[in-house]
C-alpha positions as CSV (number, residue, x, y, z in Angstrom):
1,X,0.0,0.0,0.0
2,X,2.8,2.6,0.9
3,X,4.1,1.6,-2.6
4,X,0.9,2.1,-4.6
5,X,0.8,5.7,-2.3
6,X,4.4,6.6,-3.1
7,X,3.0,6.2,-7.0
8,X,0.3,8.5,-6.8
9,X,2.0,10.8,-5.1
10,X,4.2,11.0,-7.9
11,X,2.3,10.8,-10.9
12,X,-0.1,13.9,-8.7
13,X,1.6,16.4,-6.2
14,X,5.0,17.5,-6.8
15,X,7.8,16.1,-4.5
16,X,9.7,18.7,-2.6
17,X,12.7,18.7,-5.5
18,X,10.3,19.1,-7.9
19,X,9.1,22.3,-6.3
20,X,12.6,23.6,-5.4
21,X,13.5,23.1,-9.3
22,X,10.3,24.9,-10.6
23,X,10.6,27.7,-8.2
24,X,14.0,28.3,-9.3
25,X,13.0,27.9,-13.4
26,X,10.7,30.6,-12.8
27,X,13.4,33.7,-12.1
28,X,15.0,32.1,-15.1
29,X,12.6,33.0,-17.8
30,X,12.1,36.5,-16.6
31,X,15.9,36.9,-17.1
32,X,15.3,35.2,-20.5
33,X,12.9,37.9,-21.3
34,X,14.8,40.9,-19.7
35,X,18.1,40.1,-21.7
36,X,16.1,39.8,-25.0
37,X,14.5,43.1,-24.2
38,X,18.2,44.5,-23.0
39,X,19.5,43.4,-27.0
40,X,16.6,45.0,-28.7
41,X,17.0,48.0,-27.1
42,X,20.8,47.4,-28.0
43,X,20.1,46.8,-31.8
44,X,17.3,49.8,-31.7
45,X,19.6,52.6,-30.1
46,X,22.5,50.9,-32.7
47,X,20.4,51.3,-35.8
48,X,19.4,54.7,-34.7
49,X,22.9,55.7,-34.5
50,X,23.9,54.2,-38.0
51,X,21.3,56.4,-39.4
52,X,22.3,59.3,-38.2
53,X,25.8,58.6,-39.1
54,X,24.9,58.3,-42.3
55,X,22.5,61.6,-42.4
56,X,26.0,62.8,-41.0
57,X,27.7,62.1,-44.1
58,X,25.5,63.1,-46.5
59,X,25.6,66.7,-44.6
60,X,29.0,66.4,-45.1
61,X,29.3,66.2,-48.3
62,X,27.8,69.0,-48.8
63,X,30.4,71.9,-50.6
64,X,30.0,74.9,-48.3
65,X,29.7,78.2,-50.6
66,X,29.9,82.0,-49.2
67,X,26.6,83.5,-50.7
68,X,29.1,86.7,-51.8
69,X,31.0,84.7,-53.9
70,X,28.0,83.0,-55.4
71,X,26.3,86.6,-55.7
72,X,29.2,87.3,-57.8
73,X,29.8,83.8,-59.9
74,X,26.3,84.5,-61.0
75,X,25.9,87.8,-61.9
76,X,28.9,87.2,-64.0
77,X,27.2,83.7,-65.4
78,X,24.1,85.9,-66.3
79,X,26.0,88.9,-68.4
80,X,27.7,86.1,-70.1
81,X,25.2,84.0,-71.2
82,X,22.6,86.8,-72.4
83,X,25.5,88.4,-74.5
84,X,26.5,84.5,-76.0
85,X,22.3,84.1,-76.7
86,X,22.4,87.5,-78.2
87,X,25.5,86.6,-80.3
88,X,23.1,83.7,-81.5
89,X,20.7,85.5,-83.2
90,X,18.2,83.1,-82.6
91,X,16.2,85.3,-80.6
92,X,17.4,86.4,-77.1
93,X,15.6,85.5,-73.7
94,X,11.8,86.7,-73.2
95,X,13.3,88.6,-70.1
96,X,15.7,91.1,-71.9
97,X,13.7,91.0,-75.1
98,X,12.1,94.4,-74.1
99,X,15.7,96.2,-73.4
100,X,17.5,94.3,-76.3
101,X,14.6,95.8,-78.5
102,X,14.6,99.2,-76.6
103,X,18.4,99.5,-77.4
104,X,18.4,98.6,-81.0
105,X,15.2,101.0,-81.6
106,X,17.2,104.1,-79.9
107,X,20.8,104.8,-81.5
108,X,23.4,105.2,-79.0
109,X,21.6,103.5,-76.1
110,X,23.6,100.4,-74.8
111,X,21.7,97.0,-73.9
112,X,23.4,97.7,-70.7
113,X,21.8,101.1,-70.4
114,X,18.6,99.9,-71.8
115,X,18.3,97.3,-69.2
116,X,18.3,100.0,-66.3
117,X,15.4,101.8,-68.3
118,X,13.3,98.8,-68.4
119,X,14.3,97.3,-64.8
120,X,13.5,100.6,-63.2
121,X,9.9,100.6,-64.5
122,X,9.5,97.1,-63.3
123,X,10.9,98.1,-59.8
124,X,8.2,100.7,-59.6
125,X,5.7,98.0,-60.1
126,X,7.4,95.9,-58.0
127,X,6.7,98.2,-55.0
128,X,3.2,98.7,-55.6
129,X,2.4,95.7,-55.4
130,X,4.2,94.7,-52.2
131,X,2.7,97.6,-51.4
132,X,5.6,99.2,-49.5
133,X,9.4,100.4,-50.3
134,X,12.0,99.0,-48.3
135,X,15.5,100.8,-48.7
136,X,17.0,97.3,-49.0
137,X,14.8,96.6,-52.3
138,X,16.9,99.3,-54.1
139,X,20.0,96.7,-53.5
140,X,18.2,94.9,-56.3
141,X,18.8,97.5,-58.6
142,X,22.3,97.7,-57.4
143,X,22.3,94.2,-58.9
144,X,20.9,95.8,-62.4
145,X,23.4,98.3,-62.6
146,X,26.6,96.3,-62.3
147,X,25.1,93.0,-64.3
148,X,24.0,95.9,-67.2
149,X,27.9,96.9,-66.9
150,X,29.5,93.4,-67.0
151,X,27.3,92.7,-69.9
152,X,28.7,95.9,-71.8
153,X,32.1,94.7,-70.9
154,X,31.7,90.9,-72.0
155,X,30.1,92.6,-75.1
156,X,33.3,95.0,-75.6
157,X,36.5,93.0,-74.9
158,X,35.0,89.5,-76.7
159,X,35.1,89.7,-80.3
160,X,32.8,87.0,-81.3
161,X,30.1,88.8,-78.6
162,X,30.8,92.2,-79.9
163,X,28.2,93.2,-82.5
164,X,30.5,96.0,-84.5
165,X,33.0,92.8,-84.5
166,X,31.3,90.1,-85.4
167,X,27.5,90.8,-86.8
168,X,24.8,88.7,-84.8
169,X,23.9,85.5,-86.5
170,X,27.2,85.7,-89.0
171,X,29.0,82.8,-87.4
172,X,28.7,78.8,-88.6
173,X,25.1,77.5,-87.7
174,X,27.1,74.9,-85.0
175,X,28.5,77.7,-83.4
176,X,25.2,79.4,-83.1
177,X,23.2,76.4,-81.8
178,X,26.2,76.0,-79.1
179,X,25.9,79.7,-78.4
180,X,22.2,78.9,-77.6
181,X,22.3,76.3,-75.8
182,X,24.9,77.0,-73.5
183,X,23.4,80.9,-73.3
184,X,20.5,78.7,-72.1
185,X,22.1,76.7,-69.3
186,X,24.0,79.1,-68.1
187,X,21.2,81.6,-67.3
188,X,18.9,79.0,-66.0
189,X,22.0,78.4,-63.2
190,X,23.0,81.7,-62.7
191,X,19.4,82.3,-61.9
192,X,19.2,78.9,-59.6
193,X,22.1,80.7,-57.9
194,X,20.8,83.7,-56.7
195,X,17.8,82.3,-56.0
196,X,19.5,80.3,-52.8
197,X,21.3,83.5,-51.6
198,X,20.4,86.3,-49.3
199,X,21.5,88.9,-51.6
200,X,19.0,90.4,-54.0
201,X,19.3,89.2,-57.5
202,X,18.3,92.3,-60.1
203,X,15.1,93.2,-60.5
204,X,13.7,90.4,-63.2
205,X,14.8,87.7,-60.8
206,X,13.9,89.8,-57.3
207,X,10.1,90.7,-58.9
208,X,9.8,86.9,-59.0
209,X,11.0,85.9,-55.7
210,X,9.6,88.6,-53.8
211,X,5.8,88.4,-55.5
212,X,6.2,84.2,-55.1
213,X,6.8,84.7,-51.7
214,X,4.1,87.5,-50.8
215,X,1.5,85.4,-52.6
216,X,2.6,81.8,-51.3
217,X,3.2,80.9,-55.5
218,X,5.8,78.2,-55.8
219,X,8.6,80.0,-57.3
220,X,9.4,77.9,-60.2
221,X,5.5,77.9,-61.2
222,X,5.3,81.6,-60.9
223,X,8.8,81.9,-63.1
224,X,7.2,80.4,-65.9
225,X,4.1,82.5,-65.5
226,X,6.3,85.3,-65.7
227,X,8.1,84.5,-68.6
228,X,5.5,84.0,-70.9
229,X,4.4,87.5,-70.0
230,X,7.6,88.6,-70.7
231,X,7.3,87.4,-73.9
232,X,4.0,88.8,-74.8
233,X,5.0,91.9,-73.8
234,X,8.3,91.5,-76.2
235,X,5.9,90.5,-79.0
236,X,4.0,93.5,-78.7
237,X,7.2,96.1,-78.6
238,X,8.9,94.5,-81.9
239,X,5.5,95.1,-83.6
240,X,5.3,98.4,-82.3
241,X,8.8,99.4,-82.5
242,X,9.8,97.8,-86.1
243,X,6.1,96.5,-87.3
244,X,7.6,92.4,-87.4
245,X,9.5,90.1,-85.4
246,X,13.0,91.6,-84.9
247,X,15.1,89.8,-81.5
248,X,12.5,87.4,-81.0
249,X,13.1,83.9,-82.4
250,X,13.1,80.2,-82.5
251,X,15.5,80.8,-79.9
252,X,13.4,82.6,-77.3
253,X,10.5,80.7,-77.5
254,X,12.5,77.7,-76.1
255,X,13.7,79.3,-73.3
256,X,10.6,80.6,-72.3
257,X,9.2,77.0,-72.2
258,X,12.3,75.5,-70.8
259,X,14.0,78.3,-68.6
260,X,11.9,77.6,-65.7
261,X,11.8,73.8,-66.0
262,X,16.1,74.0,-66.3
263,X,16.1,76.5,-63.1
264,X,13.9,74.3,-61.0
265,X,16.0,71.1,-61.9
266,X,19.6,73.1,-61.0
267,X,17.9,74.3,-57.6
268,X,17.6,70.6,-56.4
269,X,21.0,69.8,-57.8
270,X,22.3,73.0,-55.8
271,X,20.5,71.7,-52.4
272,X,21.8,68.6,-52.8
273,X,25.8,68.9,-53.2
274,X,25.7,72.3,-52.1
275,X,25.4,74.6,-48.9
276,X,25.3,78.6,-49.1
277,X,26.1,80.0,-46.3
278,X,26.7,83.9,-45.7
279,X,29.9,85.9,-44.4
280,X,27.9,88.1,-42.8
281,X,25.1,86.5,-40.6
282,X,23.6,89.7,-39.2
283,X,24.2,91.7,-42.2
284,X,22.3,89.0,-44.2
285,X,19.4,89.2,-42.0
286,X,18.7,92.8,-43.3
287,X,17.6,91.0,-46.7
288,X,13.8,89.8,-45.4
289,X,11.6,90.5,-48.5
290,X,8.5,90.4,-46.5
């Protein structure tokens, strides 16, 4: 009988090992769990850190750029390429149409000096309809005057971009499509430049940004707006002026469909690999449009 009771004892209630052994399995698994909850916070805070390393060293590979020297790369970018799509005689930009035209009309005024004439009008609209005039607006037409006097200079000292040298649309048809193209690109970055920097591009360029920003317009959409009234407007002066076409081309109708779509594509390319940064933080701060 104590045999048969030993049995059931055993195949019913634990023995006193058995409950020593489960009592101590128990702590056991909790540290089971705690450790895998230890590594996952491990791995987590590790794969966290990865990240940012590498968000670290895409900021870093980002080409720091004072905004002064990029105010001056494109200003001089700009001149260039508006004498090159002149020199093209393909028809120049739907933004300078209306000076180009203005200085050919009038003998003895430069495109230079014509560009201050139309720029200034355009200011004055400019400030009505911010509705307000900010002595720090005018640094825009500080722009205008020295880009209308580097692009008298490129104009002067480079033969092939020198009218009284070398007539507009004389040179090889290769040449003249190159002249184009690259007239094209060049003022689509310029532009994609100054955009990105505190200082005020002239007065074409500031009427966009300024107006897109009052107005919450995306920039890009409201450059292309504003080049196809450009051109309208320059298809009405060459009437008026010399009753046809005369500066407006094949030429100009392409960059007024592809000028903004070129600008928005070199922004991104610029925010990507590059970061403008001013010299002068405080001074820069002076530059608010709104």
């Amino acid at each position: 009988m104590q045999n048969e009771n030993e049995k059931i004892n055993l195949n019913n209630e634990p023995t006193a090992e058995n409950a020593e052994e489960n009592e101590e399995s128990l702590p056991l698994e909790t540290d089971d769990e705690e450790i895998a909850e230890t590594s996952d916070k491990i791995s987590g805070e590790s794969g966290e850190n990865e990240e940012k390393r590498e968000n670290g060293k895409k900021e870093r590979k980002k080409l720091t750029i004072h905004s002064e020297f990029a105010y001056i790369l494109s200003i001089l970018l700009l001149s260039f390429s508006v004498a090159m799509t002149a020199a093209a005689d393909f028809g120049v930009s739907m933004i300078v149409a209306p000076a180009y035209m203005l200085s050919m009309k009038i003998d003895g005024l430069s495109f230079g000096v014509s560009e201050y004439i139309i720029q200034g009008a355009l200011f004055i609209v400019f400030c009505i309809i911010m509705r307000k005039v900010k002595l720090v607006y005018f640094s825009s037409f500080v722009t205008c005057l020295i880009y209308g006097l580097v692009l008298d200079c490129w104009r002067l000292i480079v033969p092939v971009l020198n009218p009284s040298v070398t007539e507009p649309g004389s040179m090889d048809l290769w040449l003249r499509i190159l002249f184009l193209v690259l007239g094209m690109v060049l003022t689509s970055l310029s532009i994609a430049i100054i955009f990105r920097i505190y200082l005020y591009p002239q007065v074409y360029d500031f009427f966009v940004k300024g107006v897109s920003e009052k107005f919450g317009i995306k920039r890009h959409i409201f450059k292309i707006i504003f080049d196809f009234s450009c051109l309208a407007i320059s298809i009405a002066l060459t009437f008026i002026f010399f009753g046809h076409l005369k500066g407006i081309g094949i030429g100009t109708l392409v960059m007024t469909a592809l000028n903004g779509v070129i600008i928005g594509l070199f922004d991104k390319l610029l925010a990507r690999f590059f970061d403008f940064k001013p010299l002068f933080p405080r001074f820069a701060k002076r530059f608010e449009i709104l």
